[in-house]
N, CA, C and O atoms as CSV, one atom per row, in Angstrom:
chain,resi,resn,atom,element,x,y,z
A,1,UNK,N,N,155.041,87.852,-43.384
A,1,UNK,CA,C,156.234,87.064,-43.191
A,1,UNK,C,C,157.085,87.666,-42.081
A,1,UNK,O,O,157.115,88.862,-41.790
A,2,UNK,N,N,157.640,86.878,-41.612
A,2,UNK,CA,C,158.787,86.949,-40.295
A,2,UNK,C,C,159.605,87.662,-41.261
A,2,UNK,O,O,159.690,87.561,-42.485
A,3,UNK,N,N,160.323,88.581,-40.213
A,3,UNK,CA,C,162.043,89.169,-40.351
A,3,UNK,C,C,162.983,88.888,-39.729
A,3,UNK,O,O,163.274,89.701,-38.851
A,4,UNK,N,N,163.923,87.596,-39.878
A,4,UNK,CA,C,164.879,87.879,-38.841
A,4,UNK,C,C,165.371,89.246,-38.554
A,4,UNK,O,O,165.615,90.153,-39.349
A,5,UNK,N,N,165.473,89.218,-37.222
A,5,UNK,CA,C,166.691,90.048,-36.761
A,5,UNK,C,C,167.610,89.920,-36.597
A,5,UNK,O,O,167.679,89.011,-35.770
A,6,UNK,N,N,168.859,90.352,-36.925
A,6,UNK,CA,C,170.355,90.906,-37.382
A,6,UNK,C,C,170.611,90.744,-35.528
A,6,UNK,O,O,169.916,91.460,-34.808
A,7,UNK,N,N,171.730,89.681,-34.817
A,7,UNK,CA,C,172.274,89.929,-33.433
A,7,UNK,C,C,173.323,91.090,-33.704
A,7,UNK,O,O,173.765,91.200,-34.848
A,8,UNK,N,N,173.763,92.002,-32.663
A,8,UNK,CA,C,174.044,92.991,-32.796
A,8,UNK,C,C,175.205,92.242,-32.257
A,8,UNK,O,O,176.196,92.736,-32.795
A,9,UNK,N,N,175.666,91.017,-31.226
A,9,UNK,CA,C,176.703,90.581,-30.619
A,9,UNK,C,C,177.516,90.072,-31.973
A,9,UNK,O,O,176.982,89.421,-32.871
A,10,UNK,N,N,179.045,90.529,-31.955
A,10,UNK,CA,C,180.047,90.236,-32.842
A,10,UNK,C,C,180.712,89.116,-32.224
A,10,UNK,O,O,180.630,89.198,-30.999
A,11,UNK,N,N,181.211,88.309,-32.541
A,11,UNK,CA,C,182.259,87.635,-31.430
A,11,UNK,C,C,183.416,87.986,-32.278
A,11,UNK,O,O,183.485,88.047,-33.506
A,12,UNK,N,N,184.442,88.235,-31.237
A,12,UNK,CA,C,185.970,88.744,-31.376
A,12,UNK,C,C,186.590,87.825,-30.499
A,12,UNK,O,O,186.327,87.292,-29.422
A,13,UNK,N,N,187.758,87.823,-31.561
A,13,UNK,CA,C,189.456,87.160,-31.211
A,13,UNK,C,C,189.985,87.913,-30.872
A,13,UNK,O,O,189.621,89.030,-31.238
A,14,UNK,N,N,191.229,87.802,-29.922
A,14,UNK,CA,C,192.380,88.140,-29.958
A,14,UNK,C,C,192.831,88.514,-31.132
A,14,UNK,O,O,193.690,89.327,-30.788
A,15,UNK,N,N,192.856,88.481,-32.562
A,15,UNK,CA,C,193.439,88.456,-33.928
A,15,UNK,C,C,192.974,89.754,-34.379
A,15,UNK,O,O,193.567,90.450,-35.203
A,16,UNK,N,N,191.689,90.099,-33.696
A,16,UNK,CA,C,190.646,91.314,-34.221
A,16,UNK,C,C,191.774,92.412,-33.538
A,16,UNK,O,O,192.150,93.139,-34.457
A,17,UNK,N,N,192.281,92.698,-32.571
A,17,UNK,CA,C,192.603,93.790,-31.980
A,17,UNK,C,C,194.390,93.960,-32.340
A,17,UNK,O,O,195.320,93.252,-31.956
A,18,UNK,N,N,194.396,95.131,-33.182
A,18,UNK,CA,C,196.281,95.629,-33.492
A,18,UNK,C,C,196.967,95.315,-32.128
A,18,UNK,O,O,196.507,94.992,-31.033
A,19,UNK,N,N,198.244,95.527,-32.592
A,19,UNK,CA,C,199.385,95.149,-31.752
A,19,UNK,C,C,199.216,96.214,-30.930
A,19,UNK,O,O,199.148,96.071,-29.709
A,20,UNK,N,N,199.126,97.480,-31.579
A,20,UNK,CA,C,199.536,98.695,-30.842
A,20,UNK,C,C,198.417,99.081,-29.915
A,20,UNK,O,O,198.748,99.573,-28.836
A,21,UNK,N,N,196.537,98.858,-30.307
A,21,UNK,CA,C,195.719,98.800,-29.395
A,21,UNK,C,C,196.334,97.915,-28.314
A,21,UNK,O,O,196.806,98.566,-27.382
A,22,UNK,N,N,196.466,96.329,-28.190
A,22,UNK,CA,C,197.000,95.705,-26.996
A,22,UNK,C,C,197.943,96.102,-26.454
A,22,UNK,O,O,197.866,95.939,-25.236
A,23,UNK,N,N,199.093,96.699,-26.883
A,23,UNK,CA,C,199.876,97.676,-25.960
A,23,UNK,C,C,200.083,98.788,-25.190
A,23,UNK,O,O,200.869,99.128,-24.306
A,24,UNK,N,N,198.841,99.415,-25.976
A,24,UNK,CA,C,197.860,100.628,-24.954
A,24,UNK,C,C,197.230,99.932,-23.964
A,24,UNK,O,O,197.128,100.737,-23.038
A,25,UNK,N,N,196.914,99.246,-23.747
A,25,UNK,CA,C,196.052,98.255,-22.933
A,25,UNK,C,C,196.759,97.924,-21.759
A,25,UNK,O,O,196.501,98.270,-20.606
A,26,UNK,N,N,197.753,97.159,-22.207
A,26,UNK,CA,C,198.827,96.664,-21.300
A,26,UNK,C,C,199.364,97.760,-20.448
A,26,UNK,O,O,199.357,97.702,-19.218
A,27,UNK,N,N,200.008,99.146,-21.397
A,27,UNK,CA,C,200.598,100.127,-20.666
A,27,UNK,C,C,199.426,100.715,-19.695
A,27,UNK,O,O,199.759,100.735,-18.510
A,28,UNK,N,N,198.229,101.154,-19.956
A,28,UNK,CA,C,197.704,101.778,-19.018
A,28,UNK,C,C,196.942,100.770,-17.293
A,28,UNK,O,O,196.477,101.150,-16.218
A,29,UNK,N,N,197.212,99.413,-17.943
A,29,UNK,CA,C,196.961,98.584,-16.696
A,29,UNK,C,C,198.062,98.802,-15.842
A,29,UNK,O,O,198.019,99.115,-14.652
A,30,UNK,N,N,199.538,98.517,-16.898
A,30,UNK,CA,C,200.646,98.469,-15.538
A,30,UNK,C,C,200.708,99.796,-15.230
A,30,UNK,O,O,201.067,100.141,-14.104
A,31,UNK,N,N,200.454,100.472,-15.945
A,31,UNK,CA,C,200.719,102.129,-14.525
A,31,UNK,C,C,199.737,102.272,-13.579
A,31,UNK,O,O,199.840,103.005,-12.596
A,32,UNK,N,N,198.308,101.248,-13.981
A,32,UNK,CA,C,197.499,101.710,-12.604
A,32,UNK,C,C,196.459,102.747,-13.179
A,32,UNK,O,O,195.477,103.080,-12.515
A,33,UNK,N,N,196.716,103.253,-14.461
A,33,UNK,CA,C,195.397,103.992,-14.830
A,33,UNK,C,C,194.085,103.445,-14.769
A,33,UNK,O,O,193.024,103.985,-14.454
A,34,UNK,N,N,194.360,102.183,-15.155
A,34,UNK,CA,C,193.148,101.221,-15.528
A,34,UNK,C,C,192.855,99.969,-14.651
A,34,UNK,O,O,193.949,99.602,-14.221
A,35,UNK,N,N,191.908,99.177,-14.208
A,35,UNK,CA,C,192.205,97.789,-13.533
A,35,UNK,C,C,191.678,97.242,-15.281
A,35,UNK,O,O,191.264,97.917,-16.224
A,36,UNK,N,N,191.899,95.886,-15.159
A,36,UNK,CA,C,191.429,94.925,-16.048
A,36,UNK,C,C,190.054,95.308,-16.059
A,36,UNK,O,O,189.578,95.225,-17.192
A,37,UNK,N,N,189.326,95.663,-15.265
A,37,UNK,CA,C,188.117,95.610,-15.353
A,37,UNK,C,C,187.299,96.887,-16.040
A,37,UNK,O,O,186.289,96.956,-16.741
A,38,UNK,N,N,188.194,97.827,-15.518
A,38,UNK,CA,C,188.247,99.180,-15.938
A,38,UNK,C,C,188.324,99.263,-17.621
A,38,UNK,O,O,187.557,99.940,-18.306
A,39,UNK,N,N,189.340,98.486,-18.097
A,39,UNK,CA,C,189.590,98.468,-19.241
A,39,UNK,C,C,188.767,97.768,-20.497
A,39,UNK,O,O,188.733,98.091,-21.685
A,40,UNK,N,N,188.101,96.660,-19.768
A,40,UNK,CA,C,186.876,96.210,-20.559
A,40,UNK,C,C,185.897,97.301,-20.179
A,40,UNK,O,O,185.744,97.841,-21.275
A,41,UNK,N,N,185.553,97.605,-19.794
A,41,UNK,CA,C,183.949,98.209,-19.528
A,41,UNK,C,C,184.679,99.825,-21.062
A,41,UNK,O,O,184.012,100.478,-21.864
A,42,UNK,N,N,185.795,99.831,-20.857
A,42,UNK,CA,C,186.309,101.600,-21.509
A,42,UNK,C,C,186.496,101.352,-22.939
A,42,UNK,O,O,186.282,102.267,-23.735
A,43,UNK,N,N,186.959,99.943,-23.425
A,43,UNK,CA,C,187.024,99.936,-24.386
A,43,UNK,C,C,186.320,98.504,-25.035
A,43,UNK,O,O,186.713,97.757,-25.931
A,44,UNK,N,N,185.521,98.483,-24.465
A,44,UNK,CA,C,184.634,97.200,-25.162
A,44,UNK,C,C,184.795,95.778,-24.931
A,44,UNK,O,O,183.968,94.908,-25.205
A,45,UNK,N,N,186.580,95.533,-24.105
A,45,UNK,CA,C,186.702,94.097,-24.699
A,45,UNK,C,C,185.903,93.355,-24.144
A,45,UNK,O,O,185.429,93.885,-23.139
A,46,UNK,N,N,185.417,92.039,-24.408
A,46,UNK,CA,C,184.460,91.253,-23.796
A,46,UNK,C,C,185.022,90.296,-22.775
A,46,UNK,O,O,184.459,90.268,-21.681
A,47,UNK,N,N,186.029,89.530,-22.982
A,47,UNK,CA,C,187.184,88.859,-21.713
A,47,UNK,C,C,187.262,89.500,-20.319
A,47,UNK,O,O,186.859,90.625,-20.022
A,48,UNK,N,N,187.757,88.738,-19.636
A,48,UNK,CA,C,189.014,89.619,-19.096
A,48,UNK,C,C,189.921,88.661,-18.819
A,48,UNK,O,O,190.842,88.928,-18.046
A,49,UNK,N,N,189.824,87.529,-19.338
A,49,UNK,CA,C,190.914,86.753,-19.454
A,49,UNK,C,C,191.789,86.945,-21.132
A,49,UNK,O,O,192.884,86.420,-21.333
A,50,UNK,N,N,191.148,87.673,-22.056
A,50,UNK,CA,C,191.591,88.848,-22.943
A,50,UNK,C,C,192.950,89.172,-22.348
A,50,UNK,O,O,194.074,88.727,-22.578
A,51,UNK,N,N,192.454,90.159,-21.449
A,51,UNK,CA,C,193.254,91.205,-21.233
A,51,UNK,C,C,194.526,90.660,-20.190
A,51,UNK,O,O,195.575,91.291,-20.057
A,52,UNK,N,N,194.338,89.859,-19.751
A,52,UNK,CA,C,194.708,89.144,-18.294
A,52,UNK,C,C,196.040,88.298,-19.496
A,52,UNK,O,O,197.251,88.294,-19.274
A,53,UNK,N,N,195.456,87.760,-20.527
A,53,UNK,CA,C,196.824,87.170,-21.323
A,53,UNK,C,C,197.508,88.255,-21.879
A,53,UNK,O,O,198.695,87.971,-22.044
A,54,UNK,N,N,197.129,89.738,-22.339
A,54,UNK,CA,C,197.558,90.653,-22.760
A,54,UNK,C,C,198.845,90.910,-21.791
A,54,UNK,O,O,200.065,90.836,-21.935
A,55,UNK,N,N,198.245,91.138,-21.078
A,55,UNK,CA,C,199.084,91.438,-19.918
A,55,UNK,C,C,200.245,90.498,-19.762
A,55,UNK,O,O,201.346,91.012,-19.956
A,56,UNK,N,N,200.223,89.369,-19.488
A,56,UNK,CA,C,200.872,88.155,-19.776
A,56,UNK,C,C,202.384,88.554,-20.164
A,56,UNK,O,O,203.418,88.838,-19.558
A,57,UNK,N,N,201.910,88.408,-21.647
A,57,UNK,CA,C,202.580,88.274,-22.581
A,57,UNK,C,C,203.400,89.658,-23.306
A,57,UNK,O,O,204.248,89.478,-24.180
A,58,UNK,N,N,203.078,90.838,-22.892
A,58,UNK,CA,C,203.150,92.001,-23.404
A,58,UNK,C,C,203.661,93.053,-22.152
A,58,UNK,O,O,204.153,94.163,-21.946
A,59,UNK,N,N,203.234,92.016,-21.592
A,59,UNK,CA,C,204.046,92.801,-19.512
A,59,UNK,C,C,205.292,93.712,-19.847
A,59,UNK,O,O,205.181,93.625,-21.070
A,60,UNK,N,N,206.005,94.235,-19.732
A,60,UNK,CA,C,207.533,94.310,-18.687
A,60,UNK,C,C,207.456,93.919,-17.501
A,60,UNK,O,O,208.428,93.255,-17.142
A,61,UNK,N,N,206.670,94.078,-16.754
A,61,UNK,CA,C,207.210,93.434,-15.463
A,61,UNK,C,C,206.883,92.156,-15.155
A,61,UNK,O,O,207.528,91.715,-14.204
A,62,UNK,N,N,206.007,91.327,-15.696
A,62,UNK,CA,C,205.728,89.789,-16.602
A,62,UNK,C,C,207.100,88.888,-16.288
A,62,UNK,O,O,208.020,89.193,-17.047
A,63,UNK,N,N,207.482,87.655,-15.153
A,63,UNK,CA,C,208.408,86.834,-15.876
A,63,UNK,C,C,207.513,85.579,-16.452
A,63,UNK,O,O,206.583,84.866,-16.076
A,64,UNK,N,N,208.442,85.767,-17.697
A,64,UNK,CA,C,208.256,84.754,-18.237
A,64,UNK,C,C,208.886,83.701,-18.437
A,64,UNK,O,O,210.116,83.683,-18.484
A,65,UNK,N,N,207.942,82.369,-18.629
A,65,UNK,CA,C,207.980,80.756,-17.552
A,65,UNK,C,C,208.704,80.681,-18.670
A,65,UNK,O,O,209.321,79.650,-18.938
């Protein structure tokens, strides 16, 4: 008999990740530690339109519409 195999890919929300992870996120983009891109590949996220609303919304230097 066949075995499935178990996909190892999770899919994640926005909902999956704490407040305070996305604000690490945010802070080390706006100082320049990190690019967006930098920051998916370092900590897993799969977006980068993720991070790109993180940013958004969680900015200080962000105006918001």
């Amino acid at each position: 008999m066949e075995e499935k195999s178990k996909s190892l890919y999770v899919k994640r929300t926005q909902r999956d990740y704490p407040m305070s992870f996305k604000l690490s996120v945010v802070r080390e983009v706006e100082s320049g530690e990190l690019s967006i891109t930098g920051a998916l590949r370092k900590y897993g996220i799969q977006s980068h339109g993720t991070v790109l609303n993180w940013c958004r919304n969680f900015s200080n230097f962000c105006k918001k519409r």
